[in-house]
N, C-alpha and C positions, 0 to 999 in steps of 0.2 A: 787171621788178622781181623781186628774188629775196626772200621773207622765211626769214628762218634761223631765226628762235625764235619761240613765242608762248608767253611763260611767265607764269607769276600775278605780282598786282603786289605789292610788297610789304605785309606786314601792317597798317599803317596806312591803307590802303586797303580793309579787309574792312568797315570801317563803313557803306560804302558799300551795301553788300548787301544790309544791315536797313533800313536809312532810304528805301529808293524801291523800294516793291514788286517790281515787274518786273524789275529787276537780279537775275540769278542768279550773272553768272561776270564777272568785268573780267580784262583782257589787256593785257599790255604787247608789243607788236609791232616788231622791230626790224629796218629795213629797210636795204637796201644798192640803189642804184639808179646807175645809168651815165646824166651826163646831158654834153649836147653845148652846150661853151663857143665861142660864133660867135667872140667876137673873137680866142682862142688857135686855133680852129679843129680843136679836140682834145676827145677824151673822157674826163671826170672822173667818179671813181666819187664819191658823195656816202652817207653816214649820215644815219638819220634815226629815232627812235622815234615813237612812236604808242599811247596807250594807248584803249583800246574798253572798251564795257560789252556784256554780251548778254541776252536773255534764254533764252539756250540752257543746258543742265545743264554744269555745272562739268565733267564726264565729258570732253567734246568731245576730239578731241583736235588736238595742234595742225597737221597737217594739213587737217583739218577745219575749222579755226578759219580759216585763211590763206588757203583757197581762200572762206568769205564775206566776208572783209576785202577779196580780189579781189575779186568780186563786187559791194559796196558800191560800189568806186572806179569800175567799170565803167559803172555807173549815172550816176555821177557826171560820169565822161568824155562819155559820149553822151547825156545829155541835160542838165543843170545846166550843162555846161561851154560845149555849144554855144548852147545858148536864152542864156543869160549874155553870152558873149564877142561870137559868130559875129551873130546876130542881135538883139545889141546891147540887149539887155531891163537890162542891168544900167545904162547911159547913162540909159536914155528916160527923159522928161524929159515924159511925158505923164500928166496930172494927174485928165483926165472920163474914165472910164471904162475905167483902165488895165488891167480883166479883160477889157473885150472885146480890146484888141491883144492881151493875153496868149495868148486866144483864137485869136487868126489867124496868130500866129509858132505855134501849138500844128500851126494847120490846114496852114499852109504845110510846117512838119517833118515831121508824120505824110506829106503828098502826096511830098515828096522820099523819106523811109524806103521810102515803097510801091513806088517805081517805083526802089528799088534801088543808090541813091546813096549813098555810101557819103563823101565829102570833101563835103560841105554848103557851106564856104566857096567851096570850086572851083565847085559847082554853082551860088550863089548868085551868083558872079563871069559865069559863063557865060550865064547866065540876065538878068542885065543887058544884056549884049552881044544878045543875039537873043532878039525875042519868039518864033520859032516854036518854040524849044525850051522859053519856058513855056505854049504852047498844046498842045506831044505830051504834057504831062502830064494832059491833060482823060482818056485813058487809064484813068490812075489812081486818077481817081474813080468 
């Protein structure tokens, strides 16, 4: 992801500022991204805007700005995206006590992070196939 600008949004959007404390700075962010089309089997560059609040001083600048917008999405990638998708919390369809599984996909992620895995779904695919490679993770604990 390449970000080119992070410019103020325009003036109609300053009311924002006053009305919810912790807002100090809003950002319009406009991104250019290369993403990979299976059935043309070719790479497409796509546009994309993004507007953010922060509560960082208006100062920041927009290098500064771009590298926490990174950041954000990082967070997002590795762990939202995987607990969600990968090990399927966003499906489940379990009704008593759905903190505590939330609990053991937590337990089960953090045991994979530790021992260095880095493709969670490969690992999880693997891990299926052979118990003794989810007993080498006793390790980890």
């Amino acid at each position: 992801m390449r970000v080119f600008a992070a410019a103020a949004l325009p003036a109609e959007w300053d009311g924002l500022i006053h009305t919810v404390p912790f807002v100090r700075t809003n950002r319009e962010v406009r991104r250019t991204r290369d993403v990979f089309h299976t059935k043309s089997g070719e790479w497409r560059e796509t546009h994309e805007t993004g507007y953010y609040v922060s509560d960082r001083e208006p100062t920041v600048s927009a290098q500064s700005y771009a590298q926490a917008v990174r950041g954000h999405w990082s967070i997002e990638n590795r762990q939202h995206y995987v607990r969600g998708v990968t090990l399927g919390e966003d499906r489940s369809r379990i009704r008593h006590n759905p903190g505590l599984f939330a609990r053991l996909r937590s337990f089960a992620l953090n045991i994979l992070r530790s021992s260095g895995v880095t493709h969670i779904a490969q690992a999880l695919y693997d891990n299926a196939l052979n118990l003794d490679r989810i007993l080498s993770y006793v390790e980890a604990i």
